[in-house]
Legacy VTK file of the C-alpha trace (Angstrom):
# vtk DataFile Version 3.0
C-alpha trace
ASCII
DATASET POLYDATA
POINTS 277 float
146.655 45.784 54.447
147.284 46.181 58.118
145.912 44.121 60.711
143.899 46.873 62.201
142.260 47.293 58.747
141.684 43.365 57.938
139.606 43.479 61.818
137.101 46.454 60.673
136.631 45.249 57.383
135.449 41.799 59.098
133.129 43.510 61.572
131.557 45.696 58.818
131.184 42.330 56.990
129.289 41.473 60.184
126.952 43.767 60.408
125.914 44.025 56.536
125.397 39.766 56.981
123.219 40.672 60.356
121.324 43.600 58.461
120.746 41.150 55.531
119.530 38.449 57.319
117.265 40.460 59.054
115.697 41.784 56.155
115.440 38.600 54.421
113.450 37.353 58.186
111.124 40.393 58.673
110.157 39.653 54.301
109.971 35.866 55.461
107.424 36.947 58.051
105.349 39.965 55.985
105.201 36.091 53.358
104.268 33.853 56.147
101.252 36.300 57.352
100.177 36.645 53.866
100.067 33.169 53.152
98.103 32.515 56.685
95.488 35.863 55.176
95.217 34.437 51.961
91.544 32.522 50.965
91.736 28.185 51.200
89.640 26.613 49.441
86.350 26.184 52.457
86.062 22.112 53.874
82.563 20.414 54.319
82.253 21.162 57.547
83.182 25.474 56.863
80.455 24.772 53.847
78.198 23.310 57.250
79.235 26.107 59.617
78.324 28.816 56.800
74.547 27.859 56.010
73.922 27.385 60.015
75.165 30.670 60.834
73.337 32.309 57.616
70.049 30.334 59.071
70.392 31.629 62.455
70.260 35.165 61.270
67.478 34.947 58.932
65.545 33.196 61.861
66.060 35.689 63.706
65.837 38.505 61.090
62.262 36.996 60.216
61.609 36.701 64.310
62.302 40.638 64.309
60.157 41.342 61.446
57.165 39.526 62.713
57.571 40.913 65.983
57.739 44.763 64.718
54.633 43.768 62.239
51.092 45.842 63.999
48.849 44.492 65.177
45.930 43.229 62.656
42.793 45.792 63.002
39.198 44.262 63.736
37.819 44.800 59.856
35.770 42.965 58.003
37.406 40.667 55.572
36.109 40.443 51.819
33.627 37.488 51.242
35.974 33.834 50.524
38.869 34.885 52.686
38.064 32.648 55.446
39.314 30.306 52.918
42.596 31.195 53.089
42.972 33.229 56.603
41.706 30.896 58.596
43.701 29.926 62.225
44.568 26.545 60.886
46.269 27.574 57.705
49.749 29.356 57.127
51.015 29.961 53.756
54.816 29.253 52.521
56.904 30.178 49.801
59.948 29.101 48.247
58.746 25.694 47.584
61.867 23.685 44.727
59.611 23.822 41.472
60.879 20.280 41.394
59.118 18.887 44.326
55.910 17.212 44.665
53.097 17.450 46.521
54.098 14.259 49.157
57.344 16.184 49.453
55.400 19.150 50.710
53.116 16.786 52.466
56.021 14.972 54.232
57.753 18.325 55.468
55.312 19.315 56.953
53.307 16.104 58.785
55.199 16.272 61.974
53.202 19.410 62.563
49.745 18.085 62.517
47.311 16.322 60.412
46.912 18.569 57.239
43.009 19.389 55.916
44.133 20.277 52.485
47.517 21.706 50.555
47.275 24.470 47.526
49.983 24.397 45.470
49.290 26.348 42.366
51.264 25.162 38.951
52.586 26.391 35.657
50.215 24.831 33.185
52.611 24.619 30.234
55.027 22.110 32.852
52.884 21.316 35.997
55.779 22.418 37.928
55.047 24.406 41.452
55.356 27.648 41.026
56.979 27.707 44.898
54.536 29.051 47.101
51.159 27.876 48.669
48.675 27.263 51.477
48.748 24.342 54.319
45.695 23.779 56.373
45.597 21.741 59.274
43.064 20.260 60.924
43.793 22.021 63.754
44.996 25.319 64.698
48.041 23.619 66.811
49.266 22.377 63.742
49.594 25.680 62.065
51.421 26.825 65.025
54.001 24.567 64.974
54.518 24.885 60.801
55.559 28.514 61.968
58.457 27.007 63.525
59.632 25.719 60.372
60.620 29.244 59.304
63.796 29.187 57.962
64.169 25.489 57.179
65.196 23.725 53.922
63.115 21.666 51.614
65.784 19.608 49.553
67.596 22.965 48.386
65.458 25.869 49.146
64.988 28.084 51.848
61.355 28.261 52.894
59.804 31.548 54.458
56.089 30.331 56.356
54.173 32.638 57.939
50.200 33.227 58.098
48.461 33.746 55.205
46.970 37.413 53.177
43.954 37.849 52.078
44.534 37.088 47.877
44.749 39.862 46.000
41.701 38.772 43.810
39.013 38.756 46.524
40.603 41.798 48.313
40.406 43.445 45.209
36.845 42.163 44.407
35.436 44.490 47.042
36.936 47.847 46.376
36.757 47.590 42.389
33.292 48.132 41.178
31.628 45.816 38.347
31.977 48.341 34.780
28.906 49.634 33.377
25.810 47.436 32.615
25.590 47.282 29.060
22.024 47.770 27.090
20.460 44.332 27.132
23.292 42.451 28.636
22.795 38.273 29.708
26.574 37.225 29.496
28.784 37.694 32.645
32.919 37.241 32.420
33.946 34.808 35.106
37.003 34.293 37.016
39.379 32.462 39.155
37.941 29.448 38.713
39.345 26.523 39.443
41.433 24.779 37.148
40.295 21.641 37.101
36.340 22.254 37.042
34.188 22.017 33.707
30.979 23.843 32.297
28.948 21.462 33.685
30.128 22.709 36.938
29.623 26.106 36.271
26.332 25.539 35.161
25.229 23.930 38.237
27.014 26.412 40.747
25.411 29.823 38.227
22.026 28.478 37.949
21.229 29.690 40.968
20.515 32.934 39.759
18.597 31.994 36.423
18.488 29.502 33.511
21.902 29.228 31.756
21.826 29.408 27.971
25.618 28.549 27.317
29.032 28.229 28.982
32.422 29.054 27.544
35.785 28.620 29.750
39.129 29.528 27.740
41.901 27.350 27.324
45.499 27.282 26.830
46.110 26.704 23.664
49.092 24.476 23.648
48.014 22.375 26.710
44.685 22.274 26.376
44.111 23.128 30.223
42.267 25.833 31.354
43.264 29.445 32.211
40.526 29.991 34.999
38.260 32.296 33.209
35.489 32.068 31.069
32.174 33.579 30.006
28.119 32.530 31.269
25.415 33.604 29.002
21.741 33.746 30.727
18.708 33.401 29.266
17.370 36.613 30.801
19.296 39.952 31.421
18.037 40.238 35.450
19.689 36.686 36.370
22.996 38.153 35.093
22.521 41.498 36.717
21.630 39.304 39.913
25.139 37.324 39.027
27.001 40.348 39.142
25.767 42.222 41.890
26.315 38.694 44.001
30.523 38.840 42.866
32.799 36.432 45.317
29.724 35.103 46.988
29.712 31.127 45.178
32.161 29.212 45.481
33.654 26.124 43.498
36.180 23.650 45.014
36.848 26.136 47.760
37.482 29.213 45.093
35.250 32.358 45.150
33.898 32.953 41.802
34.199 36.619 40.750
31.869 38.357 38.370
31.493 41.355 35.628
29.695 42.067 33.363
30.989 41.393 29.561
31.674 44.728 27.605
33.421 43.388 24.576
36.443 44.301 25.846
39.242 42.226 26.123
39.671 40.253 29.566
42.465 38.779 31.955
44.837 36.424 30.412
42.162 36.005 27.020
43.621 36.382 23.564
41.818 38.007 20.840
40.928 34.214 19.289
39.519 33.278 22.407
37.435 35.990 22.494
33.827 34.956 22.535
32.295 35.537 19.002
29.435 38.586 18.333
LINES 1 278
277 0 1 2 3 4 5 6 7 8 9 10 11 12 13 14 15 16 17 18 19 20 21 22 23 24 25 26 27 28 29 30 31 32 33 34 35 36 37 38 39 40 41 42 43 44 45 46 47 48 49 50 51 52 53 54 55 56 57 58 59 60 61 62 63 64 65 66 67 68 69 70 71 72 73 74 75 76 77 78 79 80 81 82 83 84 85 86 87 88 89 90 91 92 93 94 95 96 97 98 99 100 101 102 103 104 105 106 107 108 109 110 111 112 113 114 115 116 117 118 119 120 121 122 123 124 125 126 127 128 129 130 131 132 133 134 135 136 137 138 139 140 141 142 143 144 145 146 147 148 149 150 151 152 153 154 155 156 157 158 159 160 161 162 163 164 165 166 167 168 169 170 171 172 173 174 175 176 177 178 179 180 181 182 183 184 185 186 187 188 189 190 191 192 193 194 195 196 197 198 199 200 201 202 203 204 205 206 207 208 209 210 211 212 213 214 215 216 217 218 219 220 221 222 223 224 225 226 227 228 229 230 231 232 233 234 235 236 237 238 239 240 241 242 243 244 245 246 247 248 249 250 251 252 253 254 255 256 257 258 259 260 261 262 263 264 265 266 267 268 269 270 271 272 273 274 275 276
């Protein structure tokens, strides 16, 4: 081999080891910006960072919403709503089933002295079932509950806001009472409270007439009541009266809503708890 051809084999050598080495650095890059793209497990403080940011926009997403919300028209509100409209209550949901009622209690006392807290329950557990109404005894209390929008209660996000009329007492004056049987004296009664007895009933119905009996239905398995029951007069005008006067008495700050029995089956009653012919 001549010397001429031993010097351009070398520089062709050359340039395949500078083409090859380039490669391999341009692959060691496309590797290196992969590896910087690619998911890590997230720290404490990402974990921190994530749940502020997500609580920001929600804040602000429920800001927007209340903001774009009309403005509430000058009607009369159904008879018991006061109850739960009122300028010192607001209502919240998303309550931990777990917690108690000092949990809700203590989330919410740097706002203002609280009136009264409803937190309905499941009756087969007694857990919450994670919503309910605050009242304060003041309508600056309320106020400042609203700025707990947003906030956590152990691990739950809670949405507060002022309260709806419930659906049962909204309801109560657009539905109308079913048809007045011949000779009817028993009325069907409900959302009663759940911890009341016929006692209680009697007192708050007699009003309207002498009571001959009073039957409130039960859960079966707990023994605790379902908020309904039946009244049975003495005379057919006192339950006509009892009717015709639906959402107007009120036990342990519930509105009482009346109809008249029909024999057919009502609310949450089972054919056993049926009242007998």
């Amino acid at each position: 081999m001549s010397f001429e051809g031993t010097r351009f084999e070398k520089l062709e050598n050359s340039i395949k080891n500078e083409i090859n080495r380039k490669r391999k650095s341009s692959s060691g890059g496309k590797v290196e910006k992969a590896n910087r793209s690619a998911k890590v497990p997230r720290t404490k403080q990402d974990e921190i960072r994530i749940n502020e940011n997500q609580l920001k926009a929600k804040r602000a997403e429920a800001a927007a919403q209340q903001k774009s919300q009309p403005a509430a028209r000058n009607v009369p509100l159904p008879a018991g709503s006061e109850v739960y409209t009122n300028e010192r209550t607001v209502y919240v949901q998303g309550l931990p089933f777990g917690a108690t009622e000092d949990d809700v209690r203590n989330f919410f006392k740097g706002s203002g002295d609280i009136a009264s807290i409803r937190l309905p329950k499941w009756h087969d557990s007694g857990k919450l079932k994670g919503y309910g109404h605050i009242e304060f005894k003041k309508s600056e209390g309320a106020a400042k509950a609203l700025d707990l929008n947003g906030e956590y209660l152990q691990d739950r996000y809670l949405t507060i806001e002022r309260p709806m009329v419930p659906r049962a007492l909204s309801n109560s004056e657009t539905i109308q009472p079913s048809e007045k049987p011949a000779g009817c004296r028993t009325i069907f009664i409900k959302n009663l409270p759940y911890e009341t007895s016929e006692a209680e009933i009697t007192e708050t119905f007699r009003v309207y007439g002498p009571i001959k009996n009073v039957r409130l239905a039960v859960w079966n398995h707990t023994g605790k009541l379902k908020g309904i029951g039946y009244i049975e007069f003495k005379r057919e005008d006192s339950a006509e009266t009892a009717v015709k006067k639906s959402g107007l008495l009120e036990l342990k700050g519930r509105k009482i809503l009346t109809d008249y029995e029909t024999g057919a089956p009502k609310g949450s009653y089972r054919k056993s708890d049926a009242p007998a012919k």
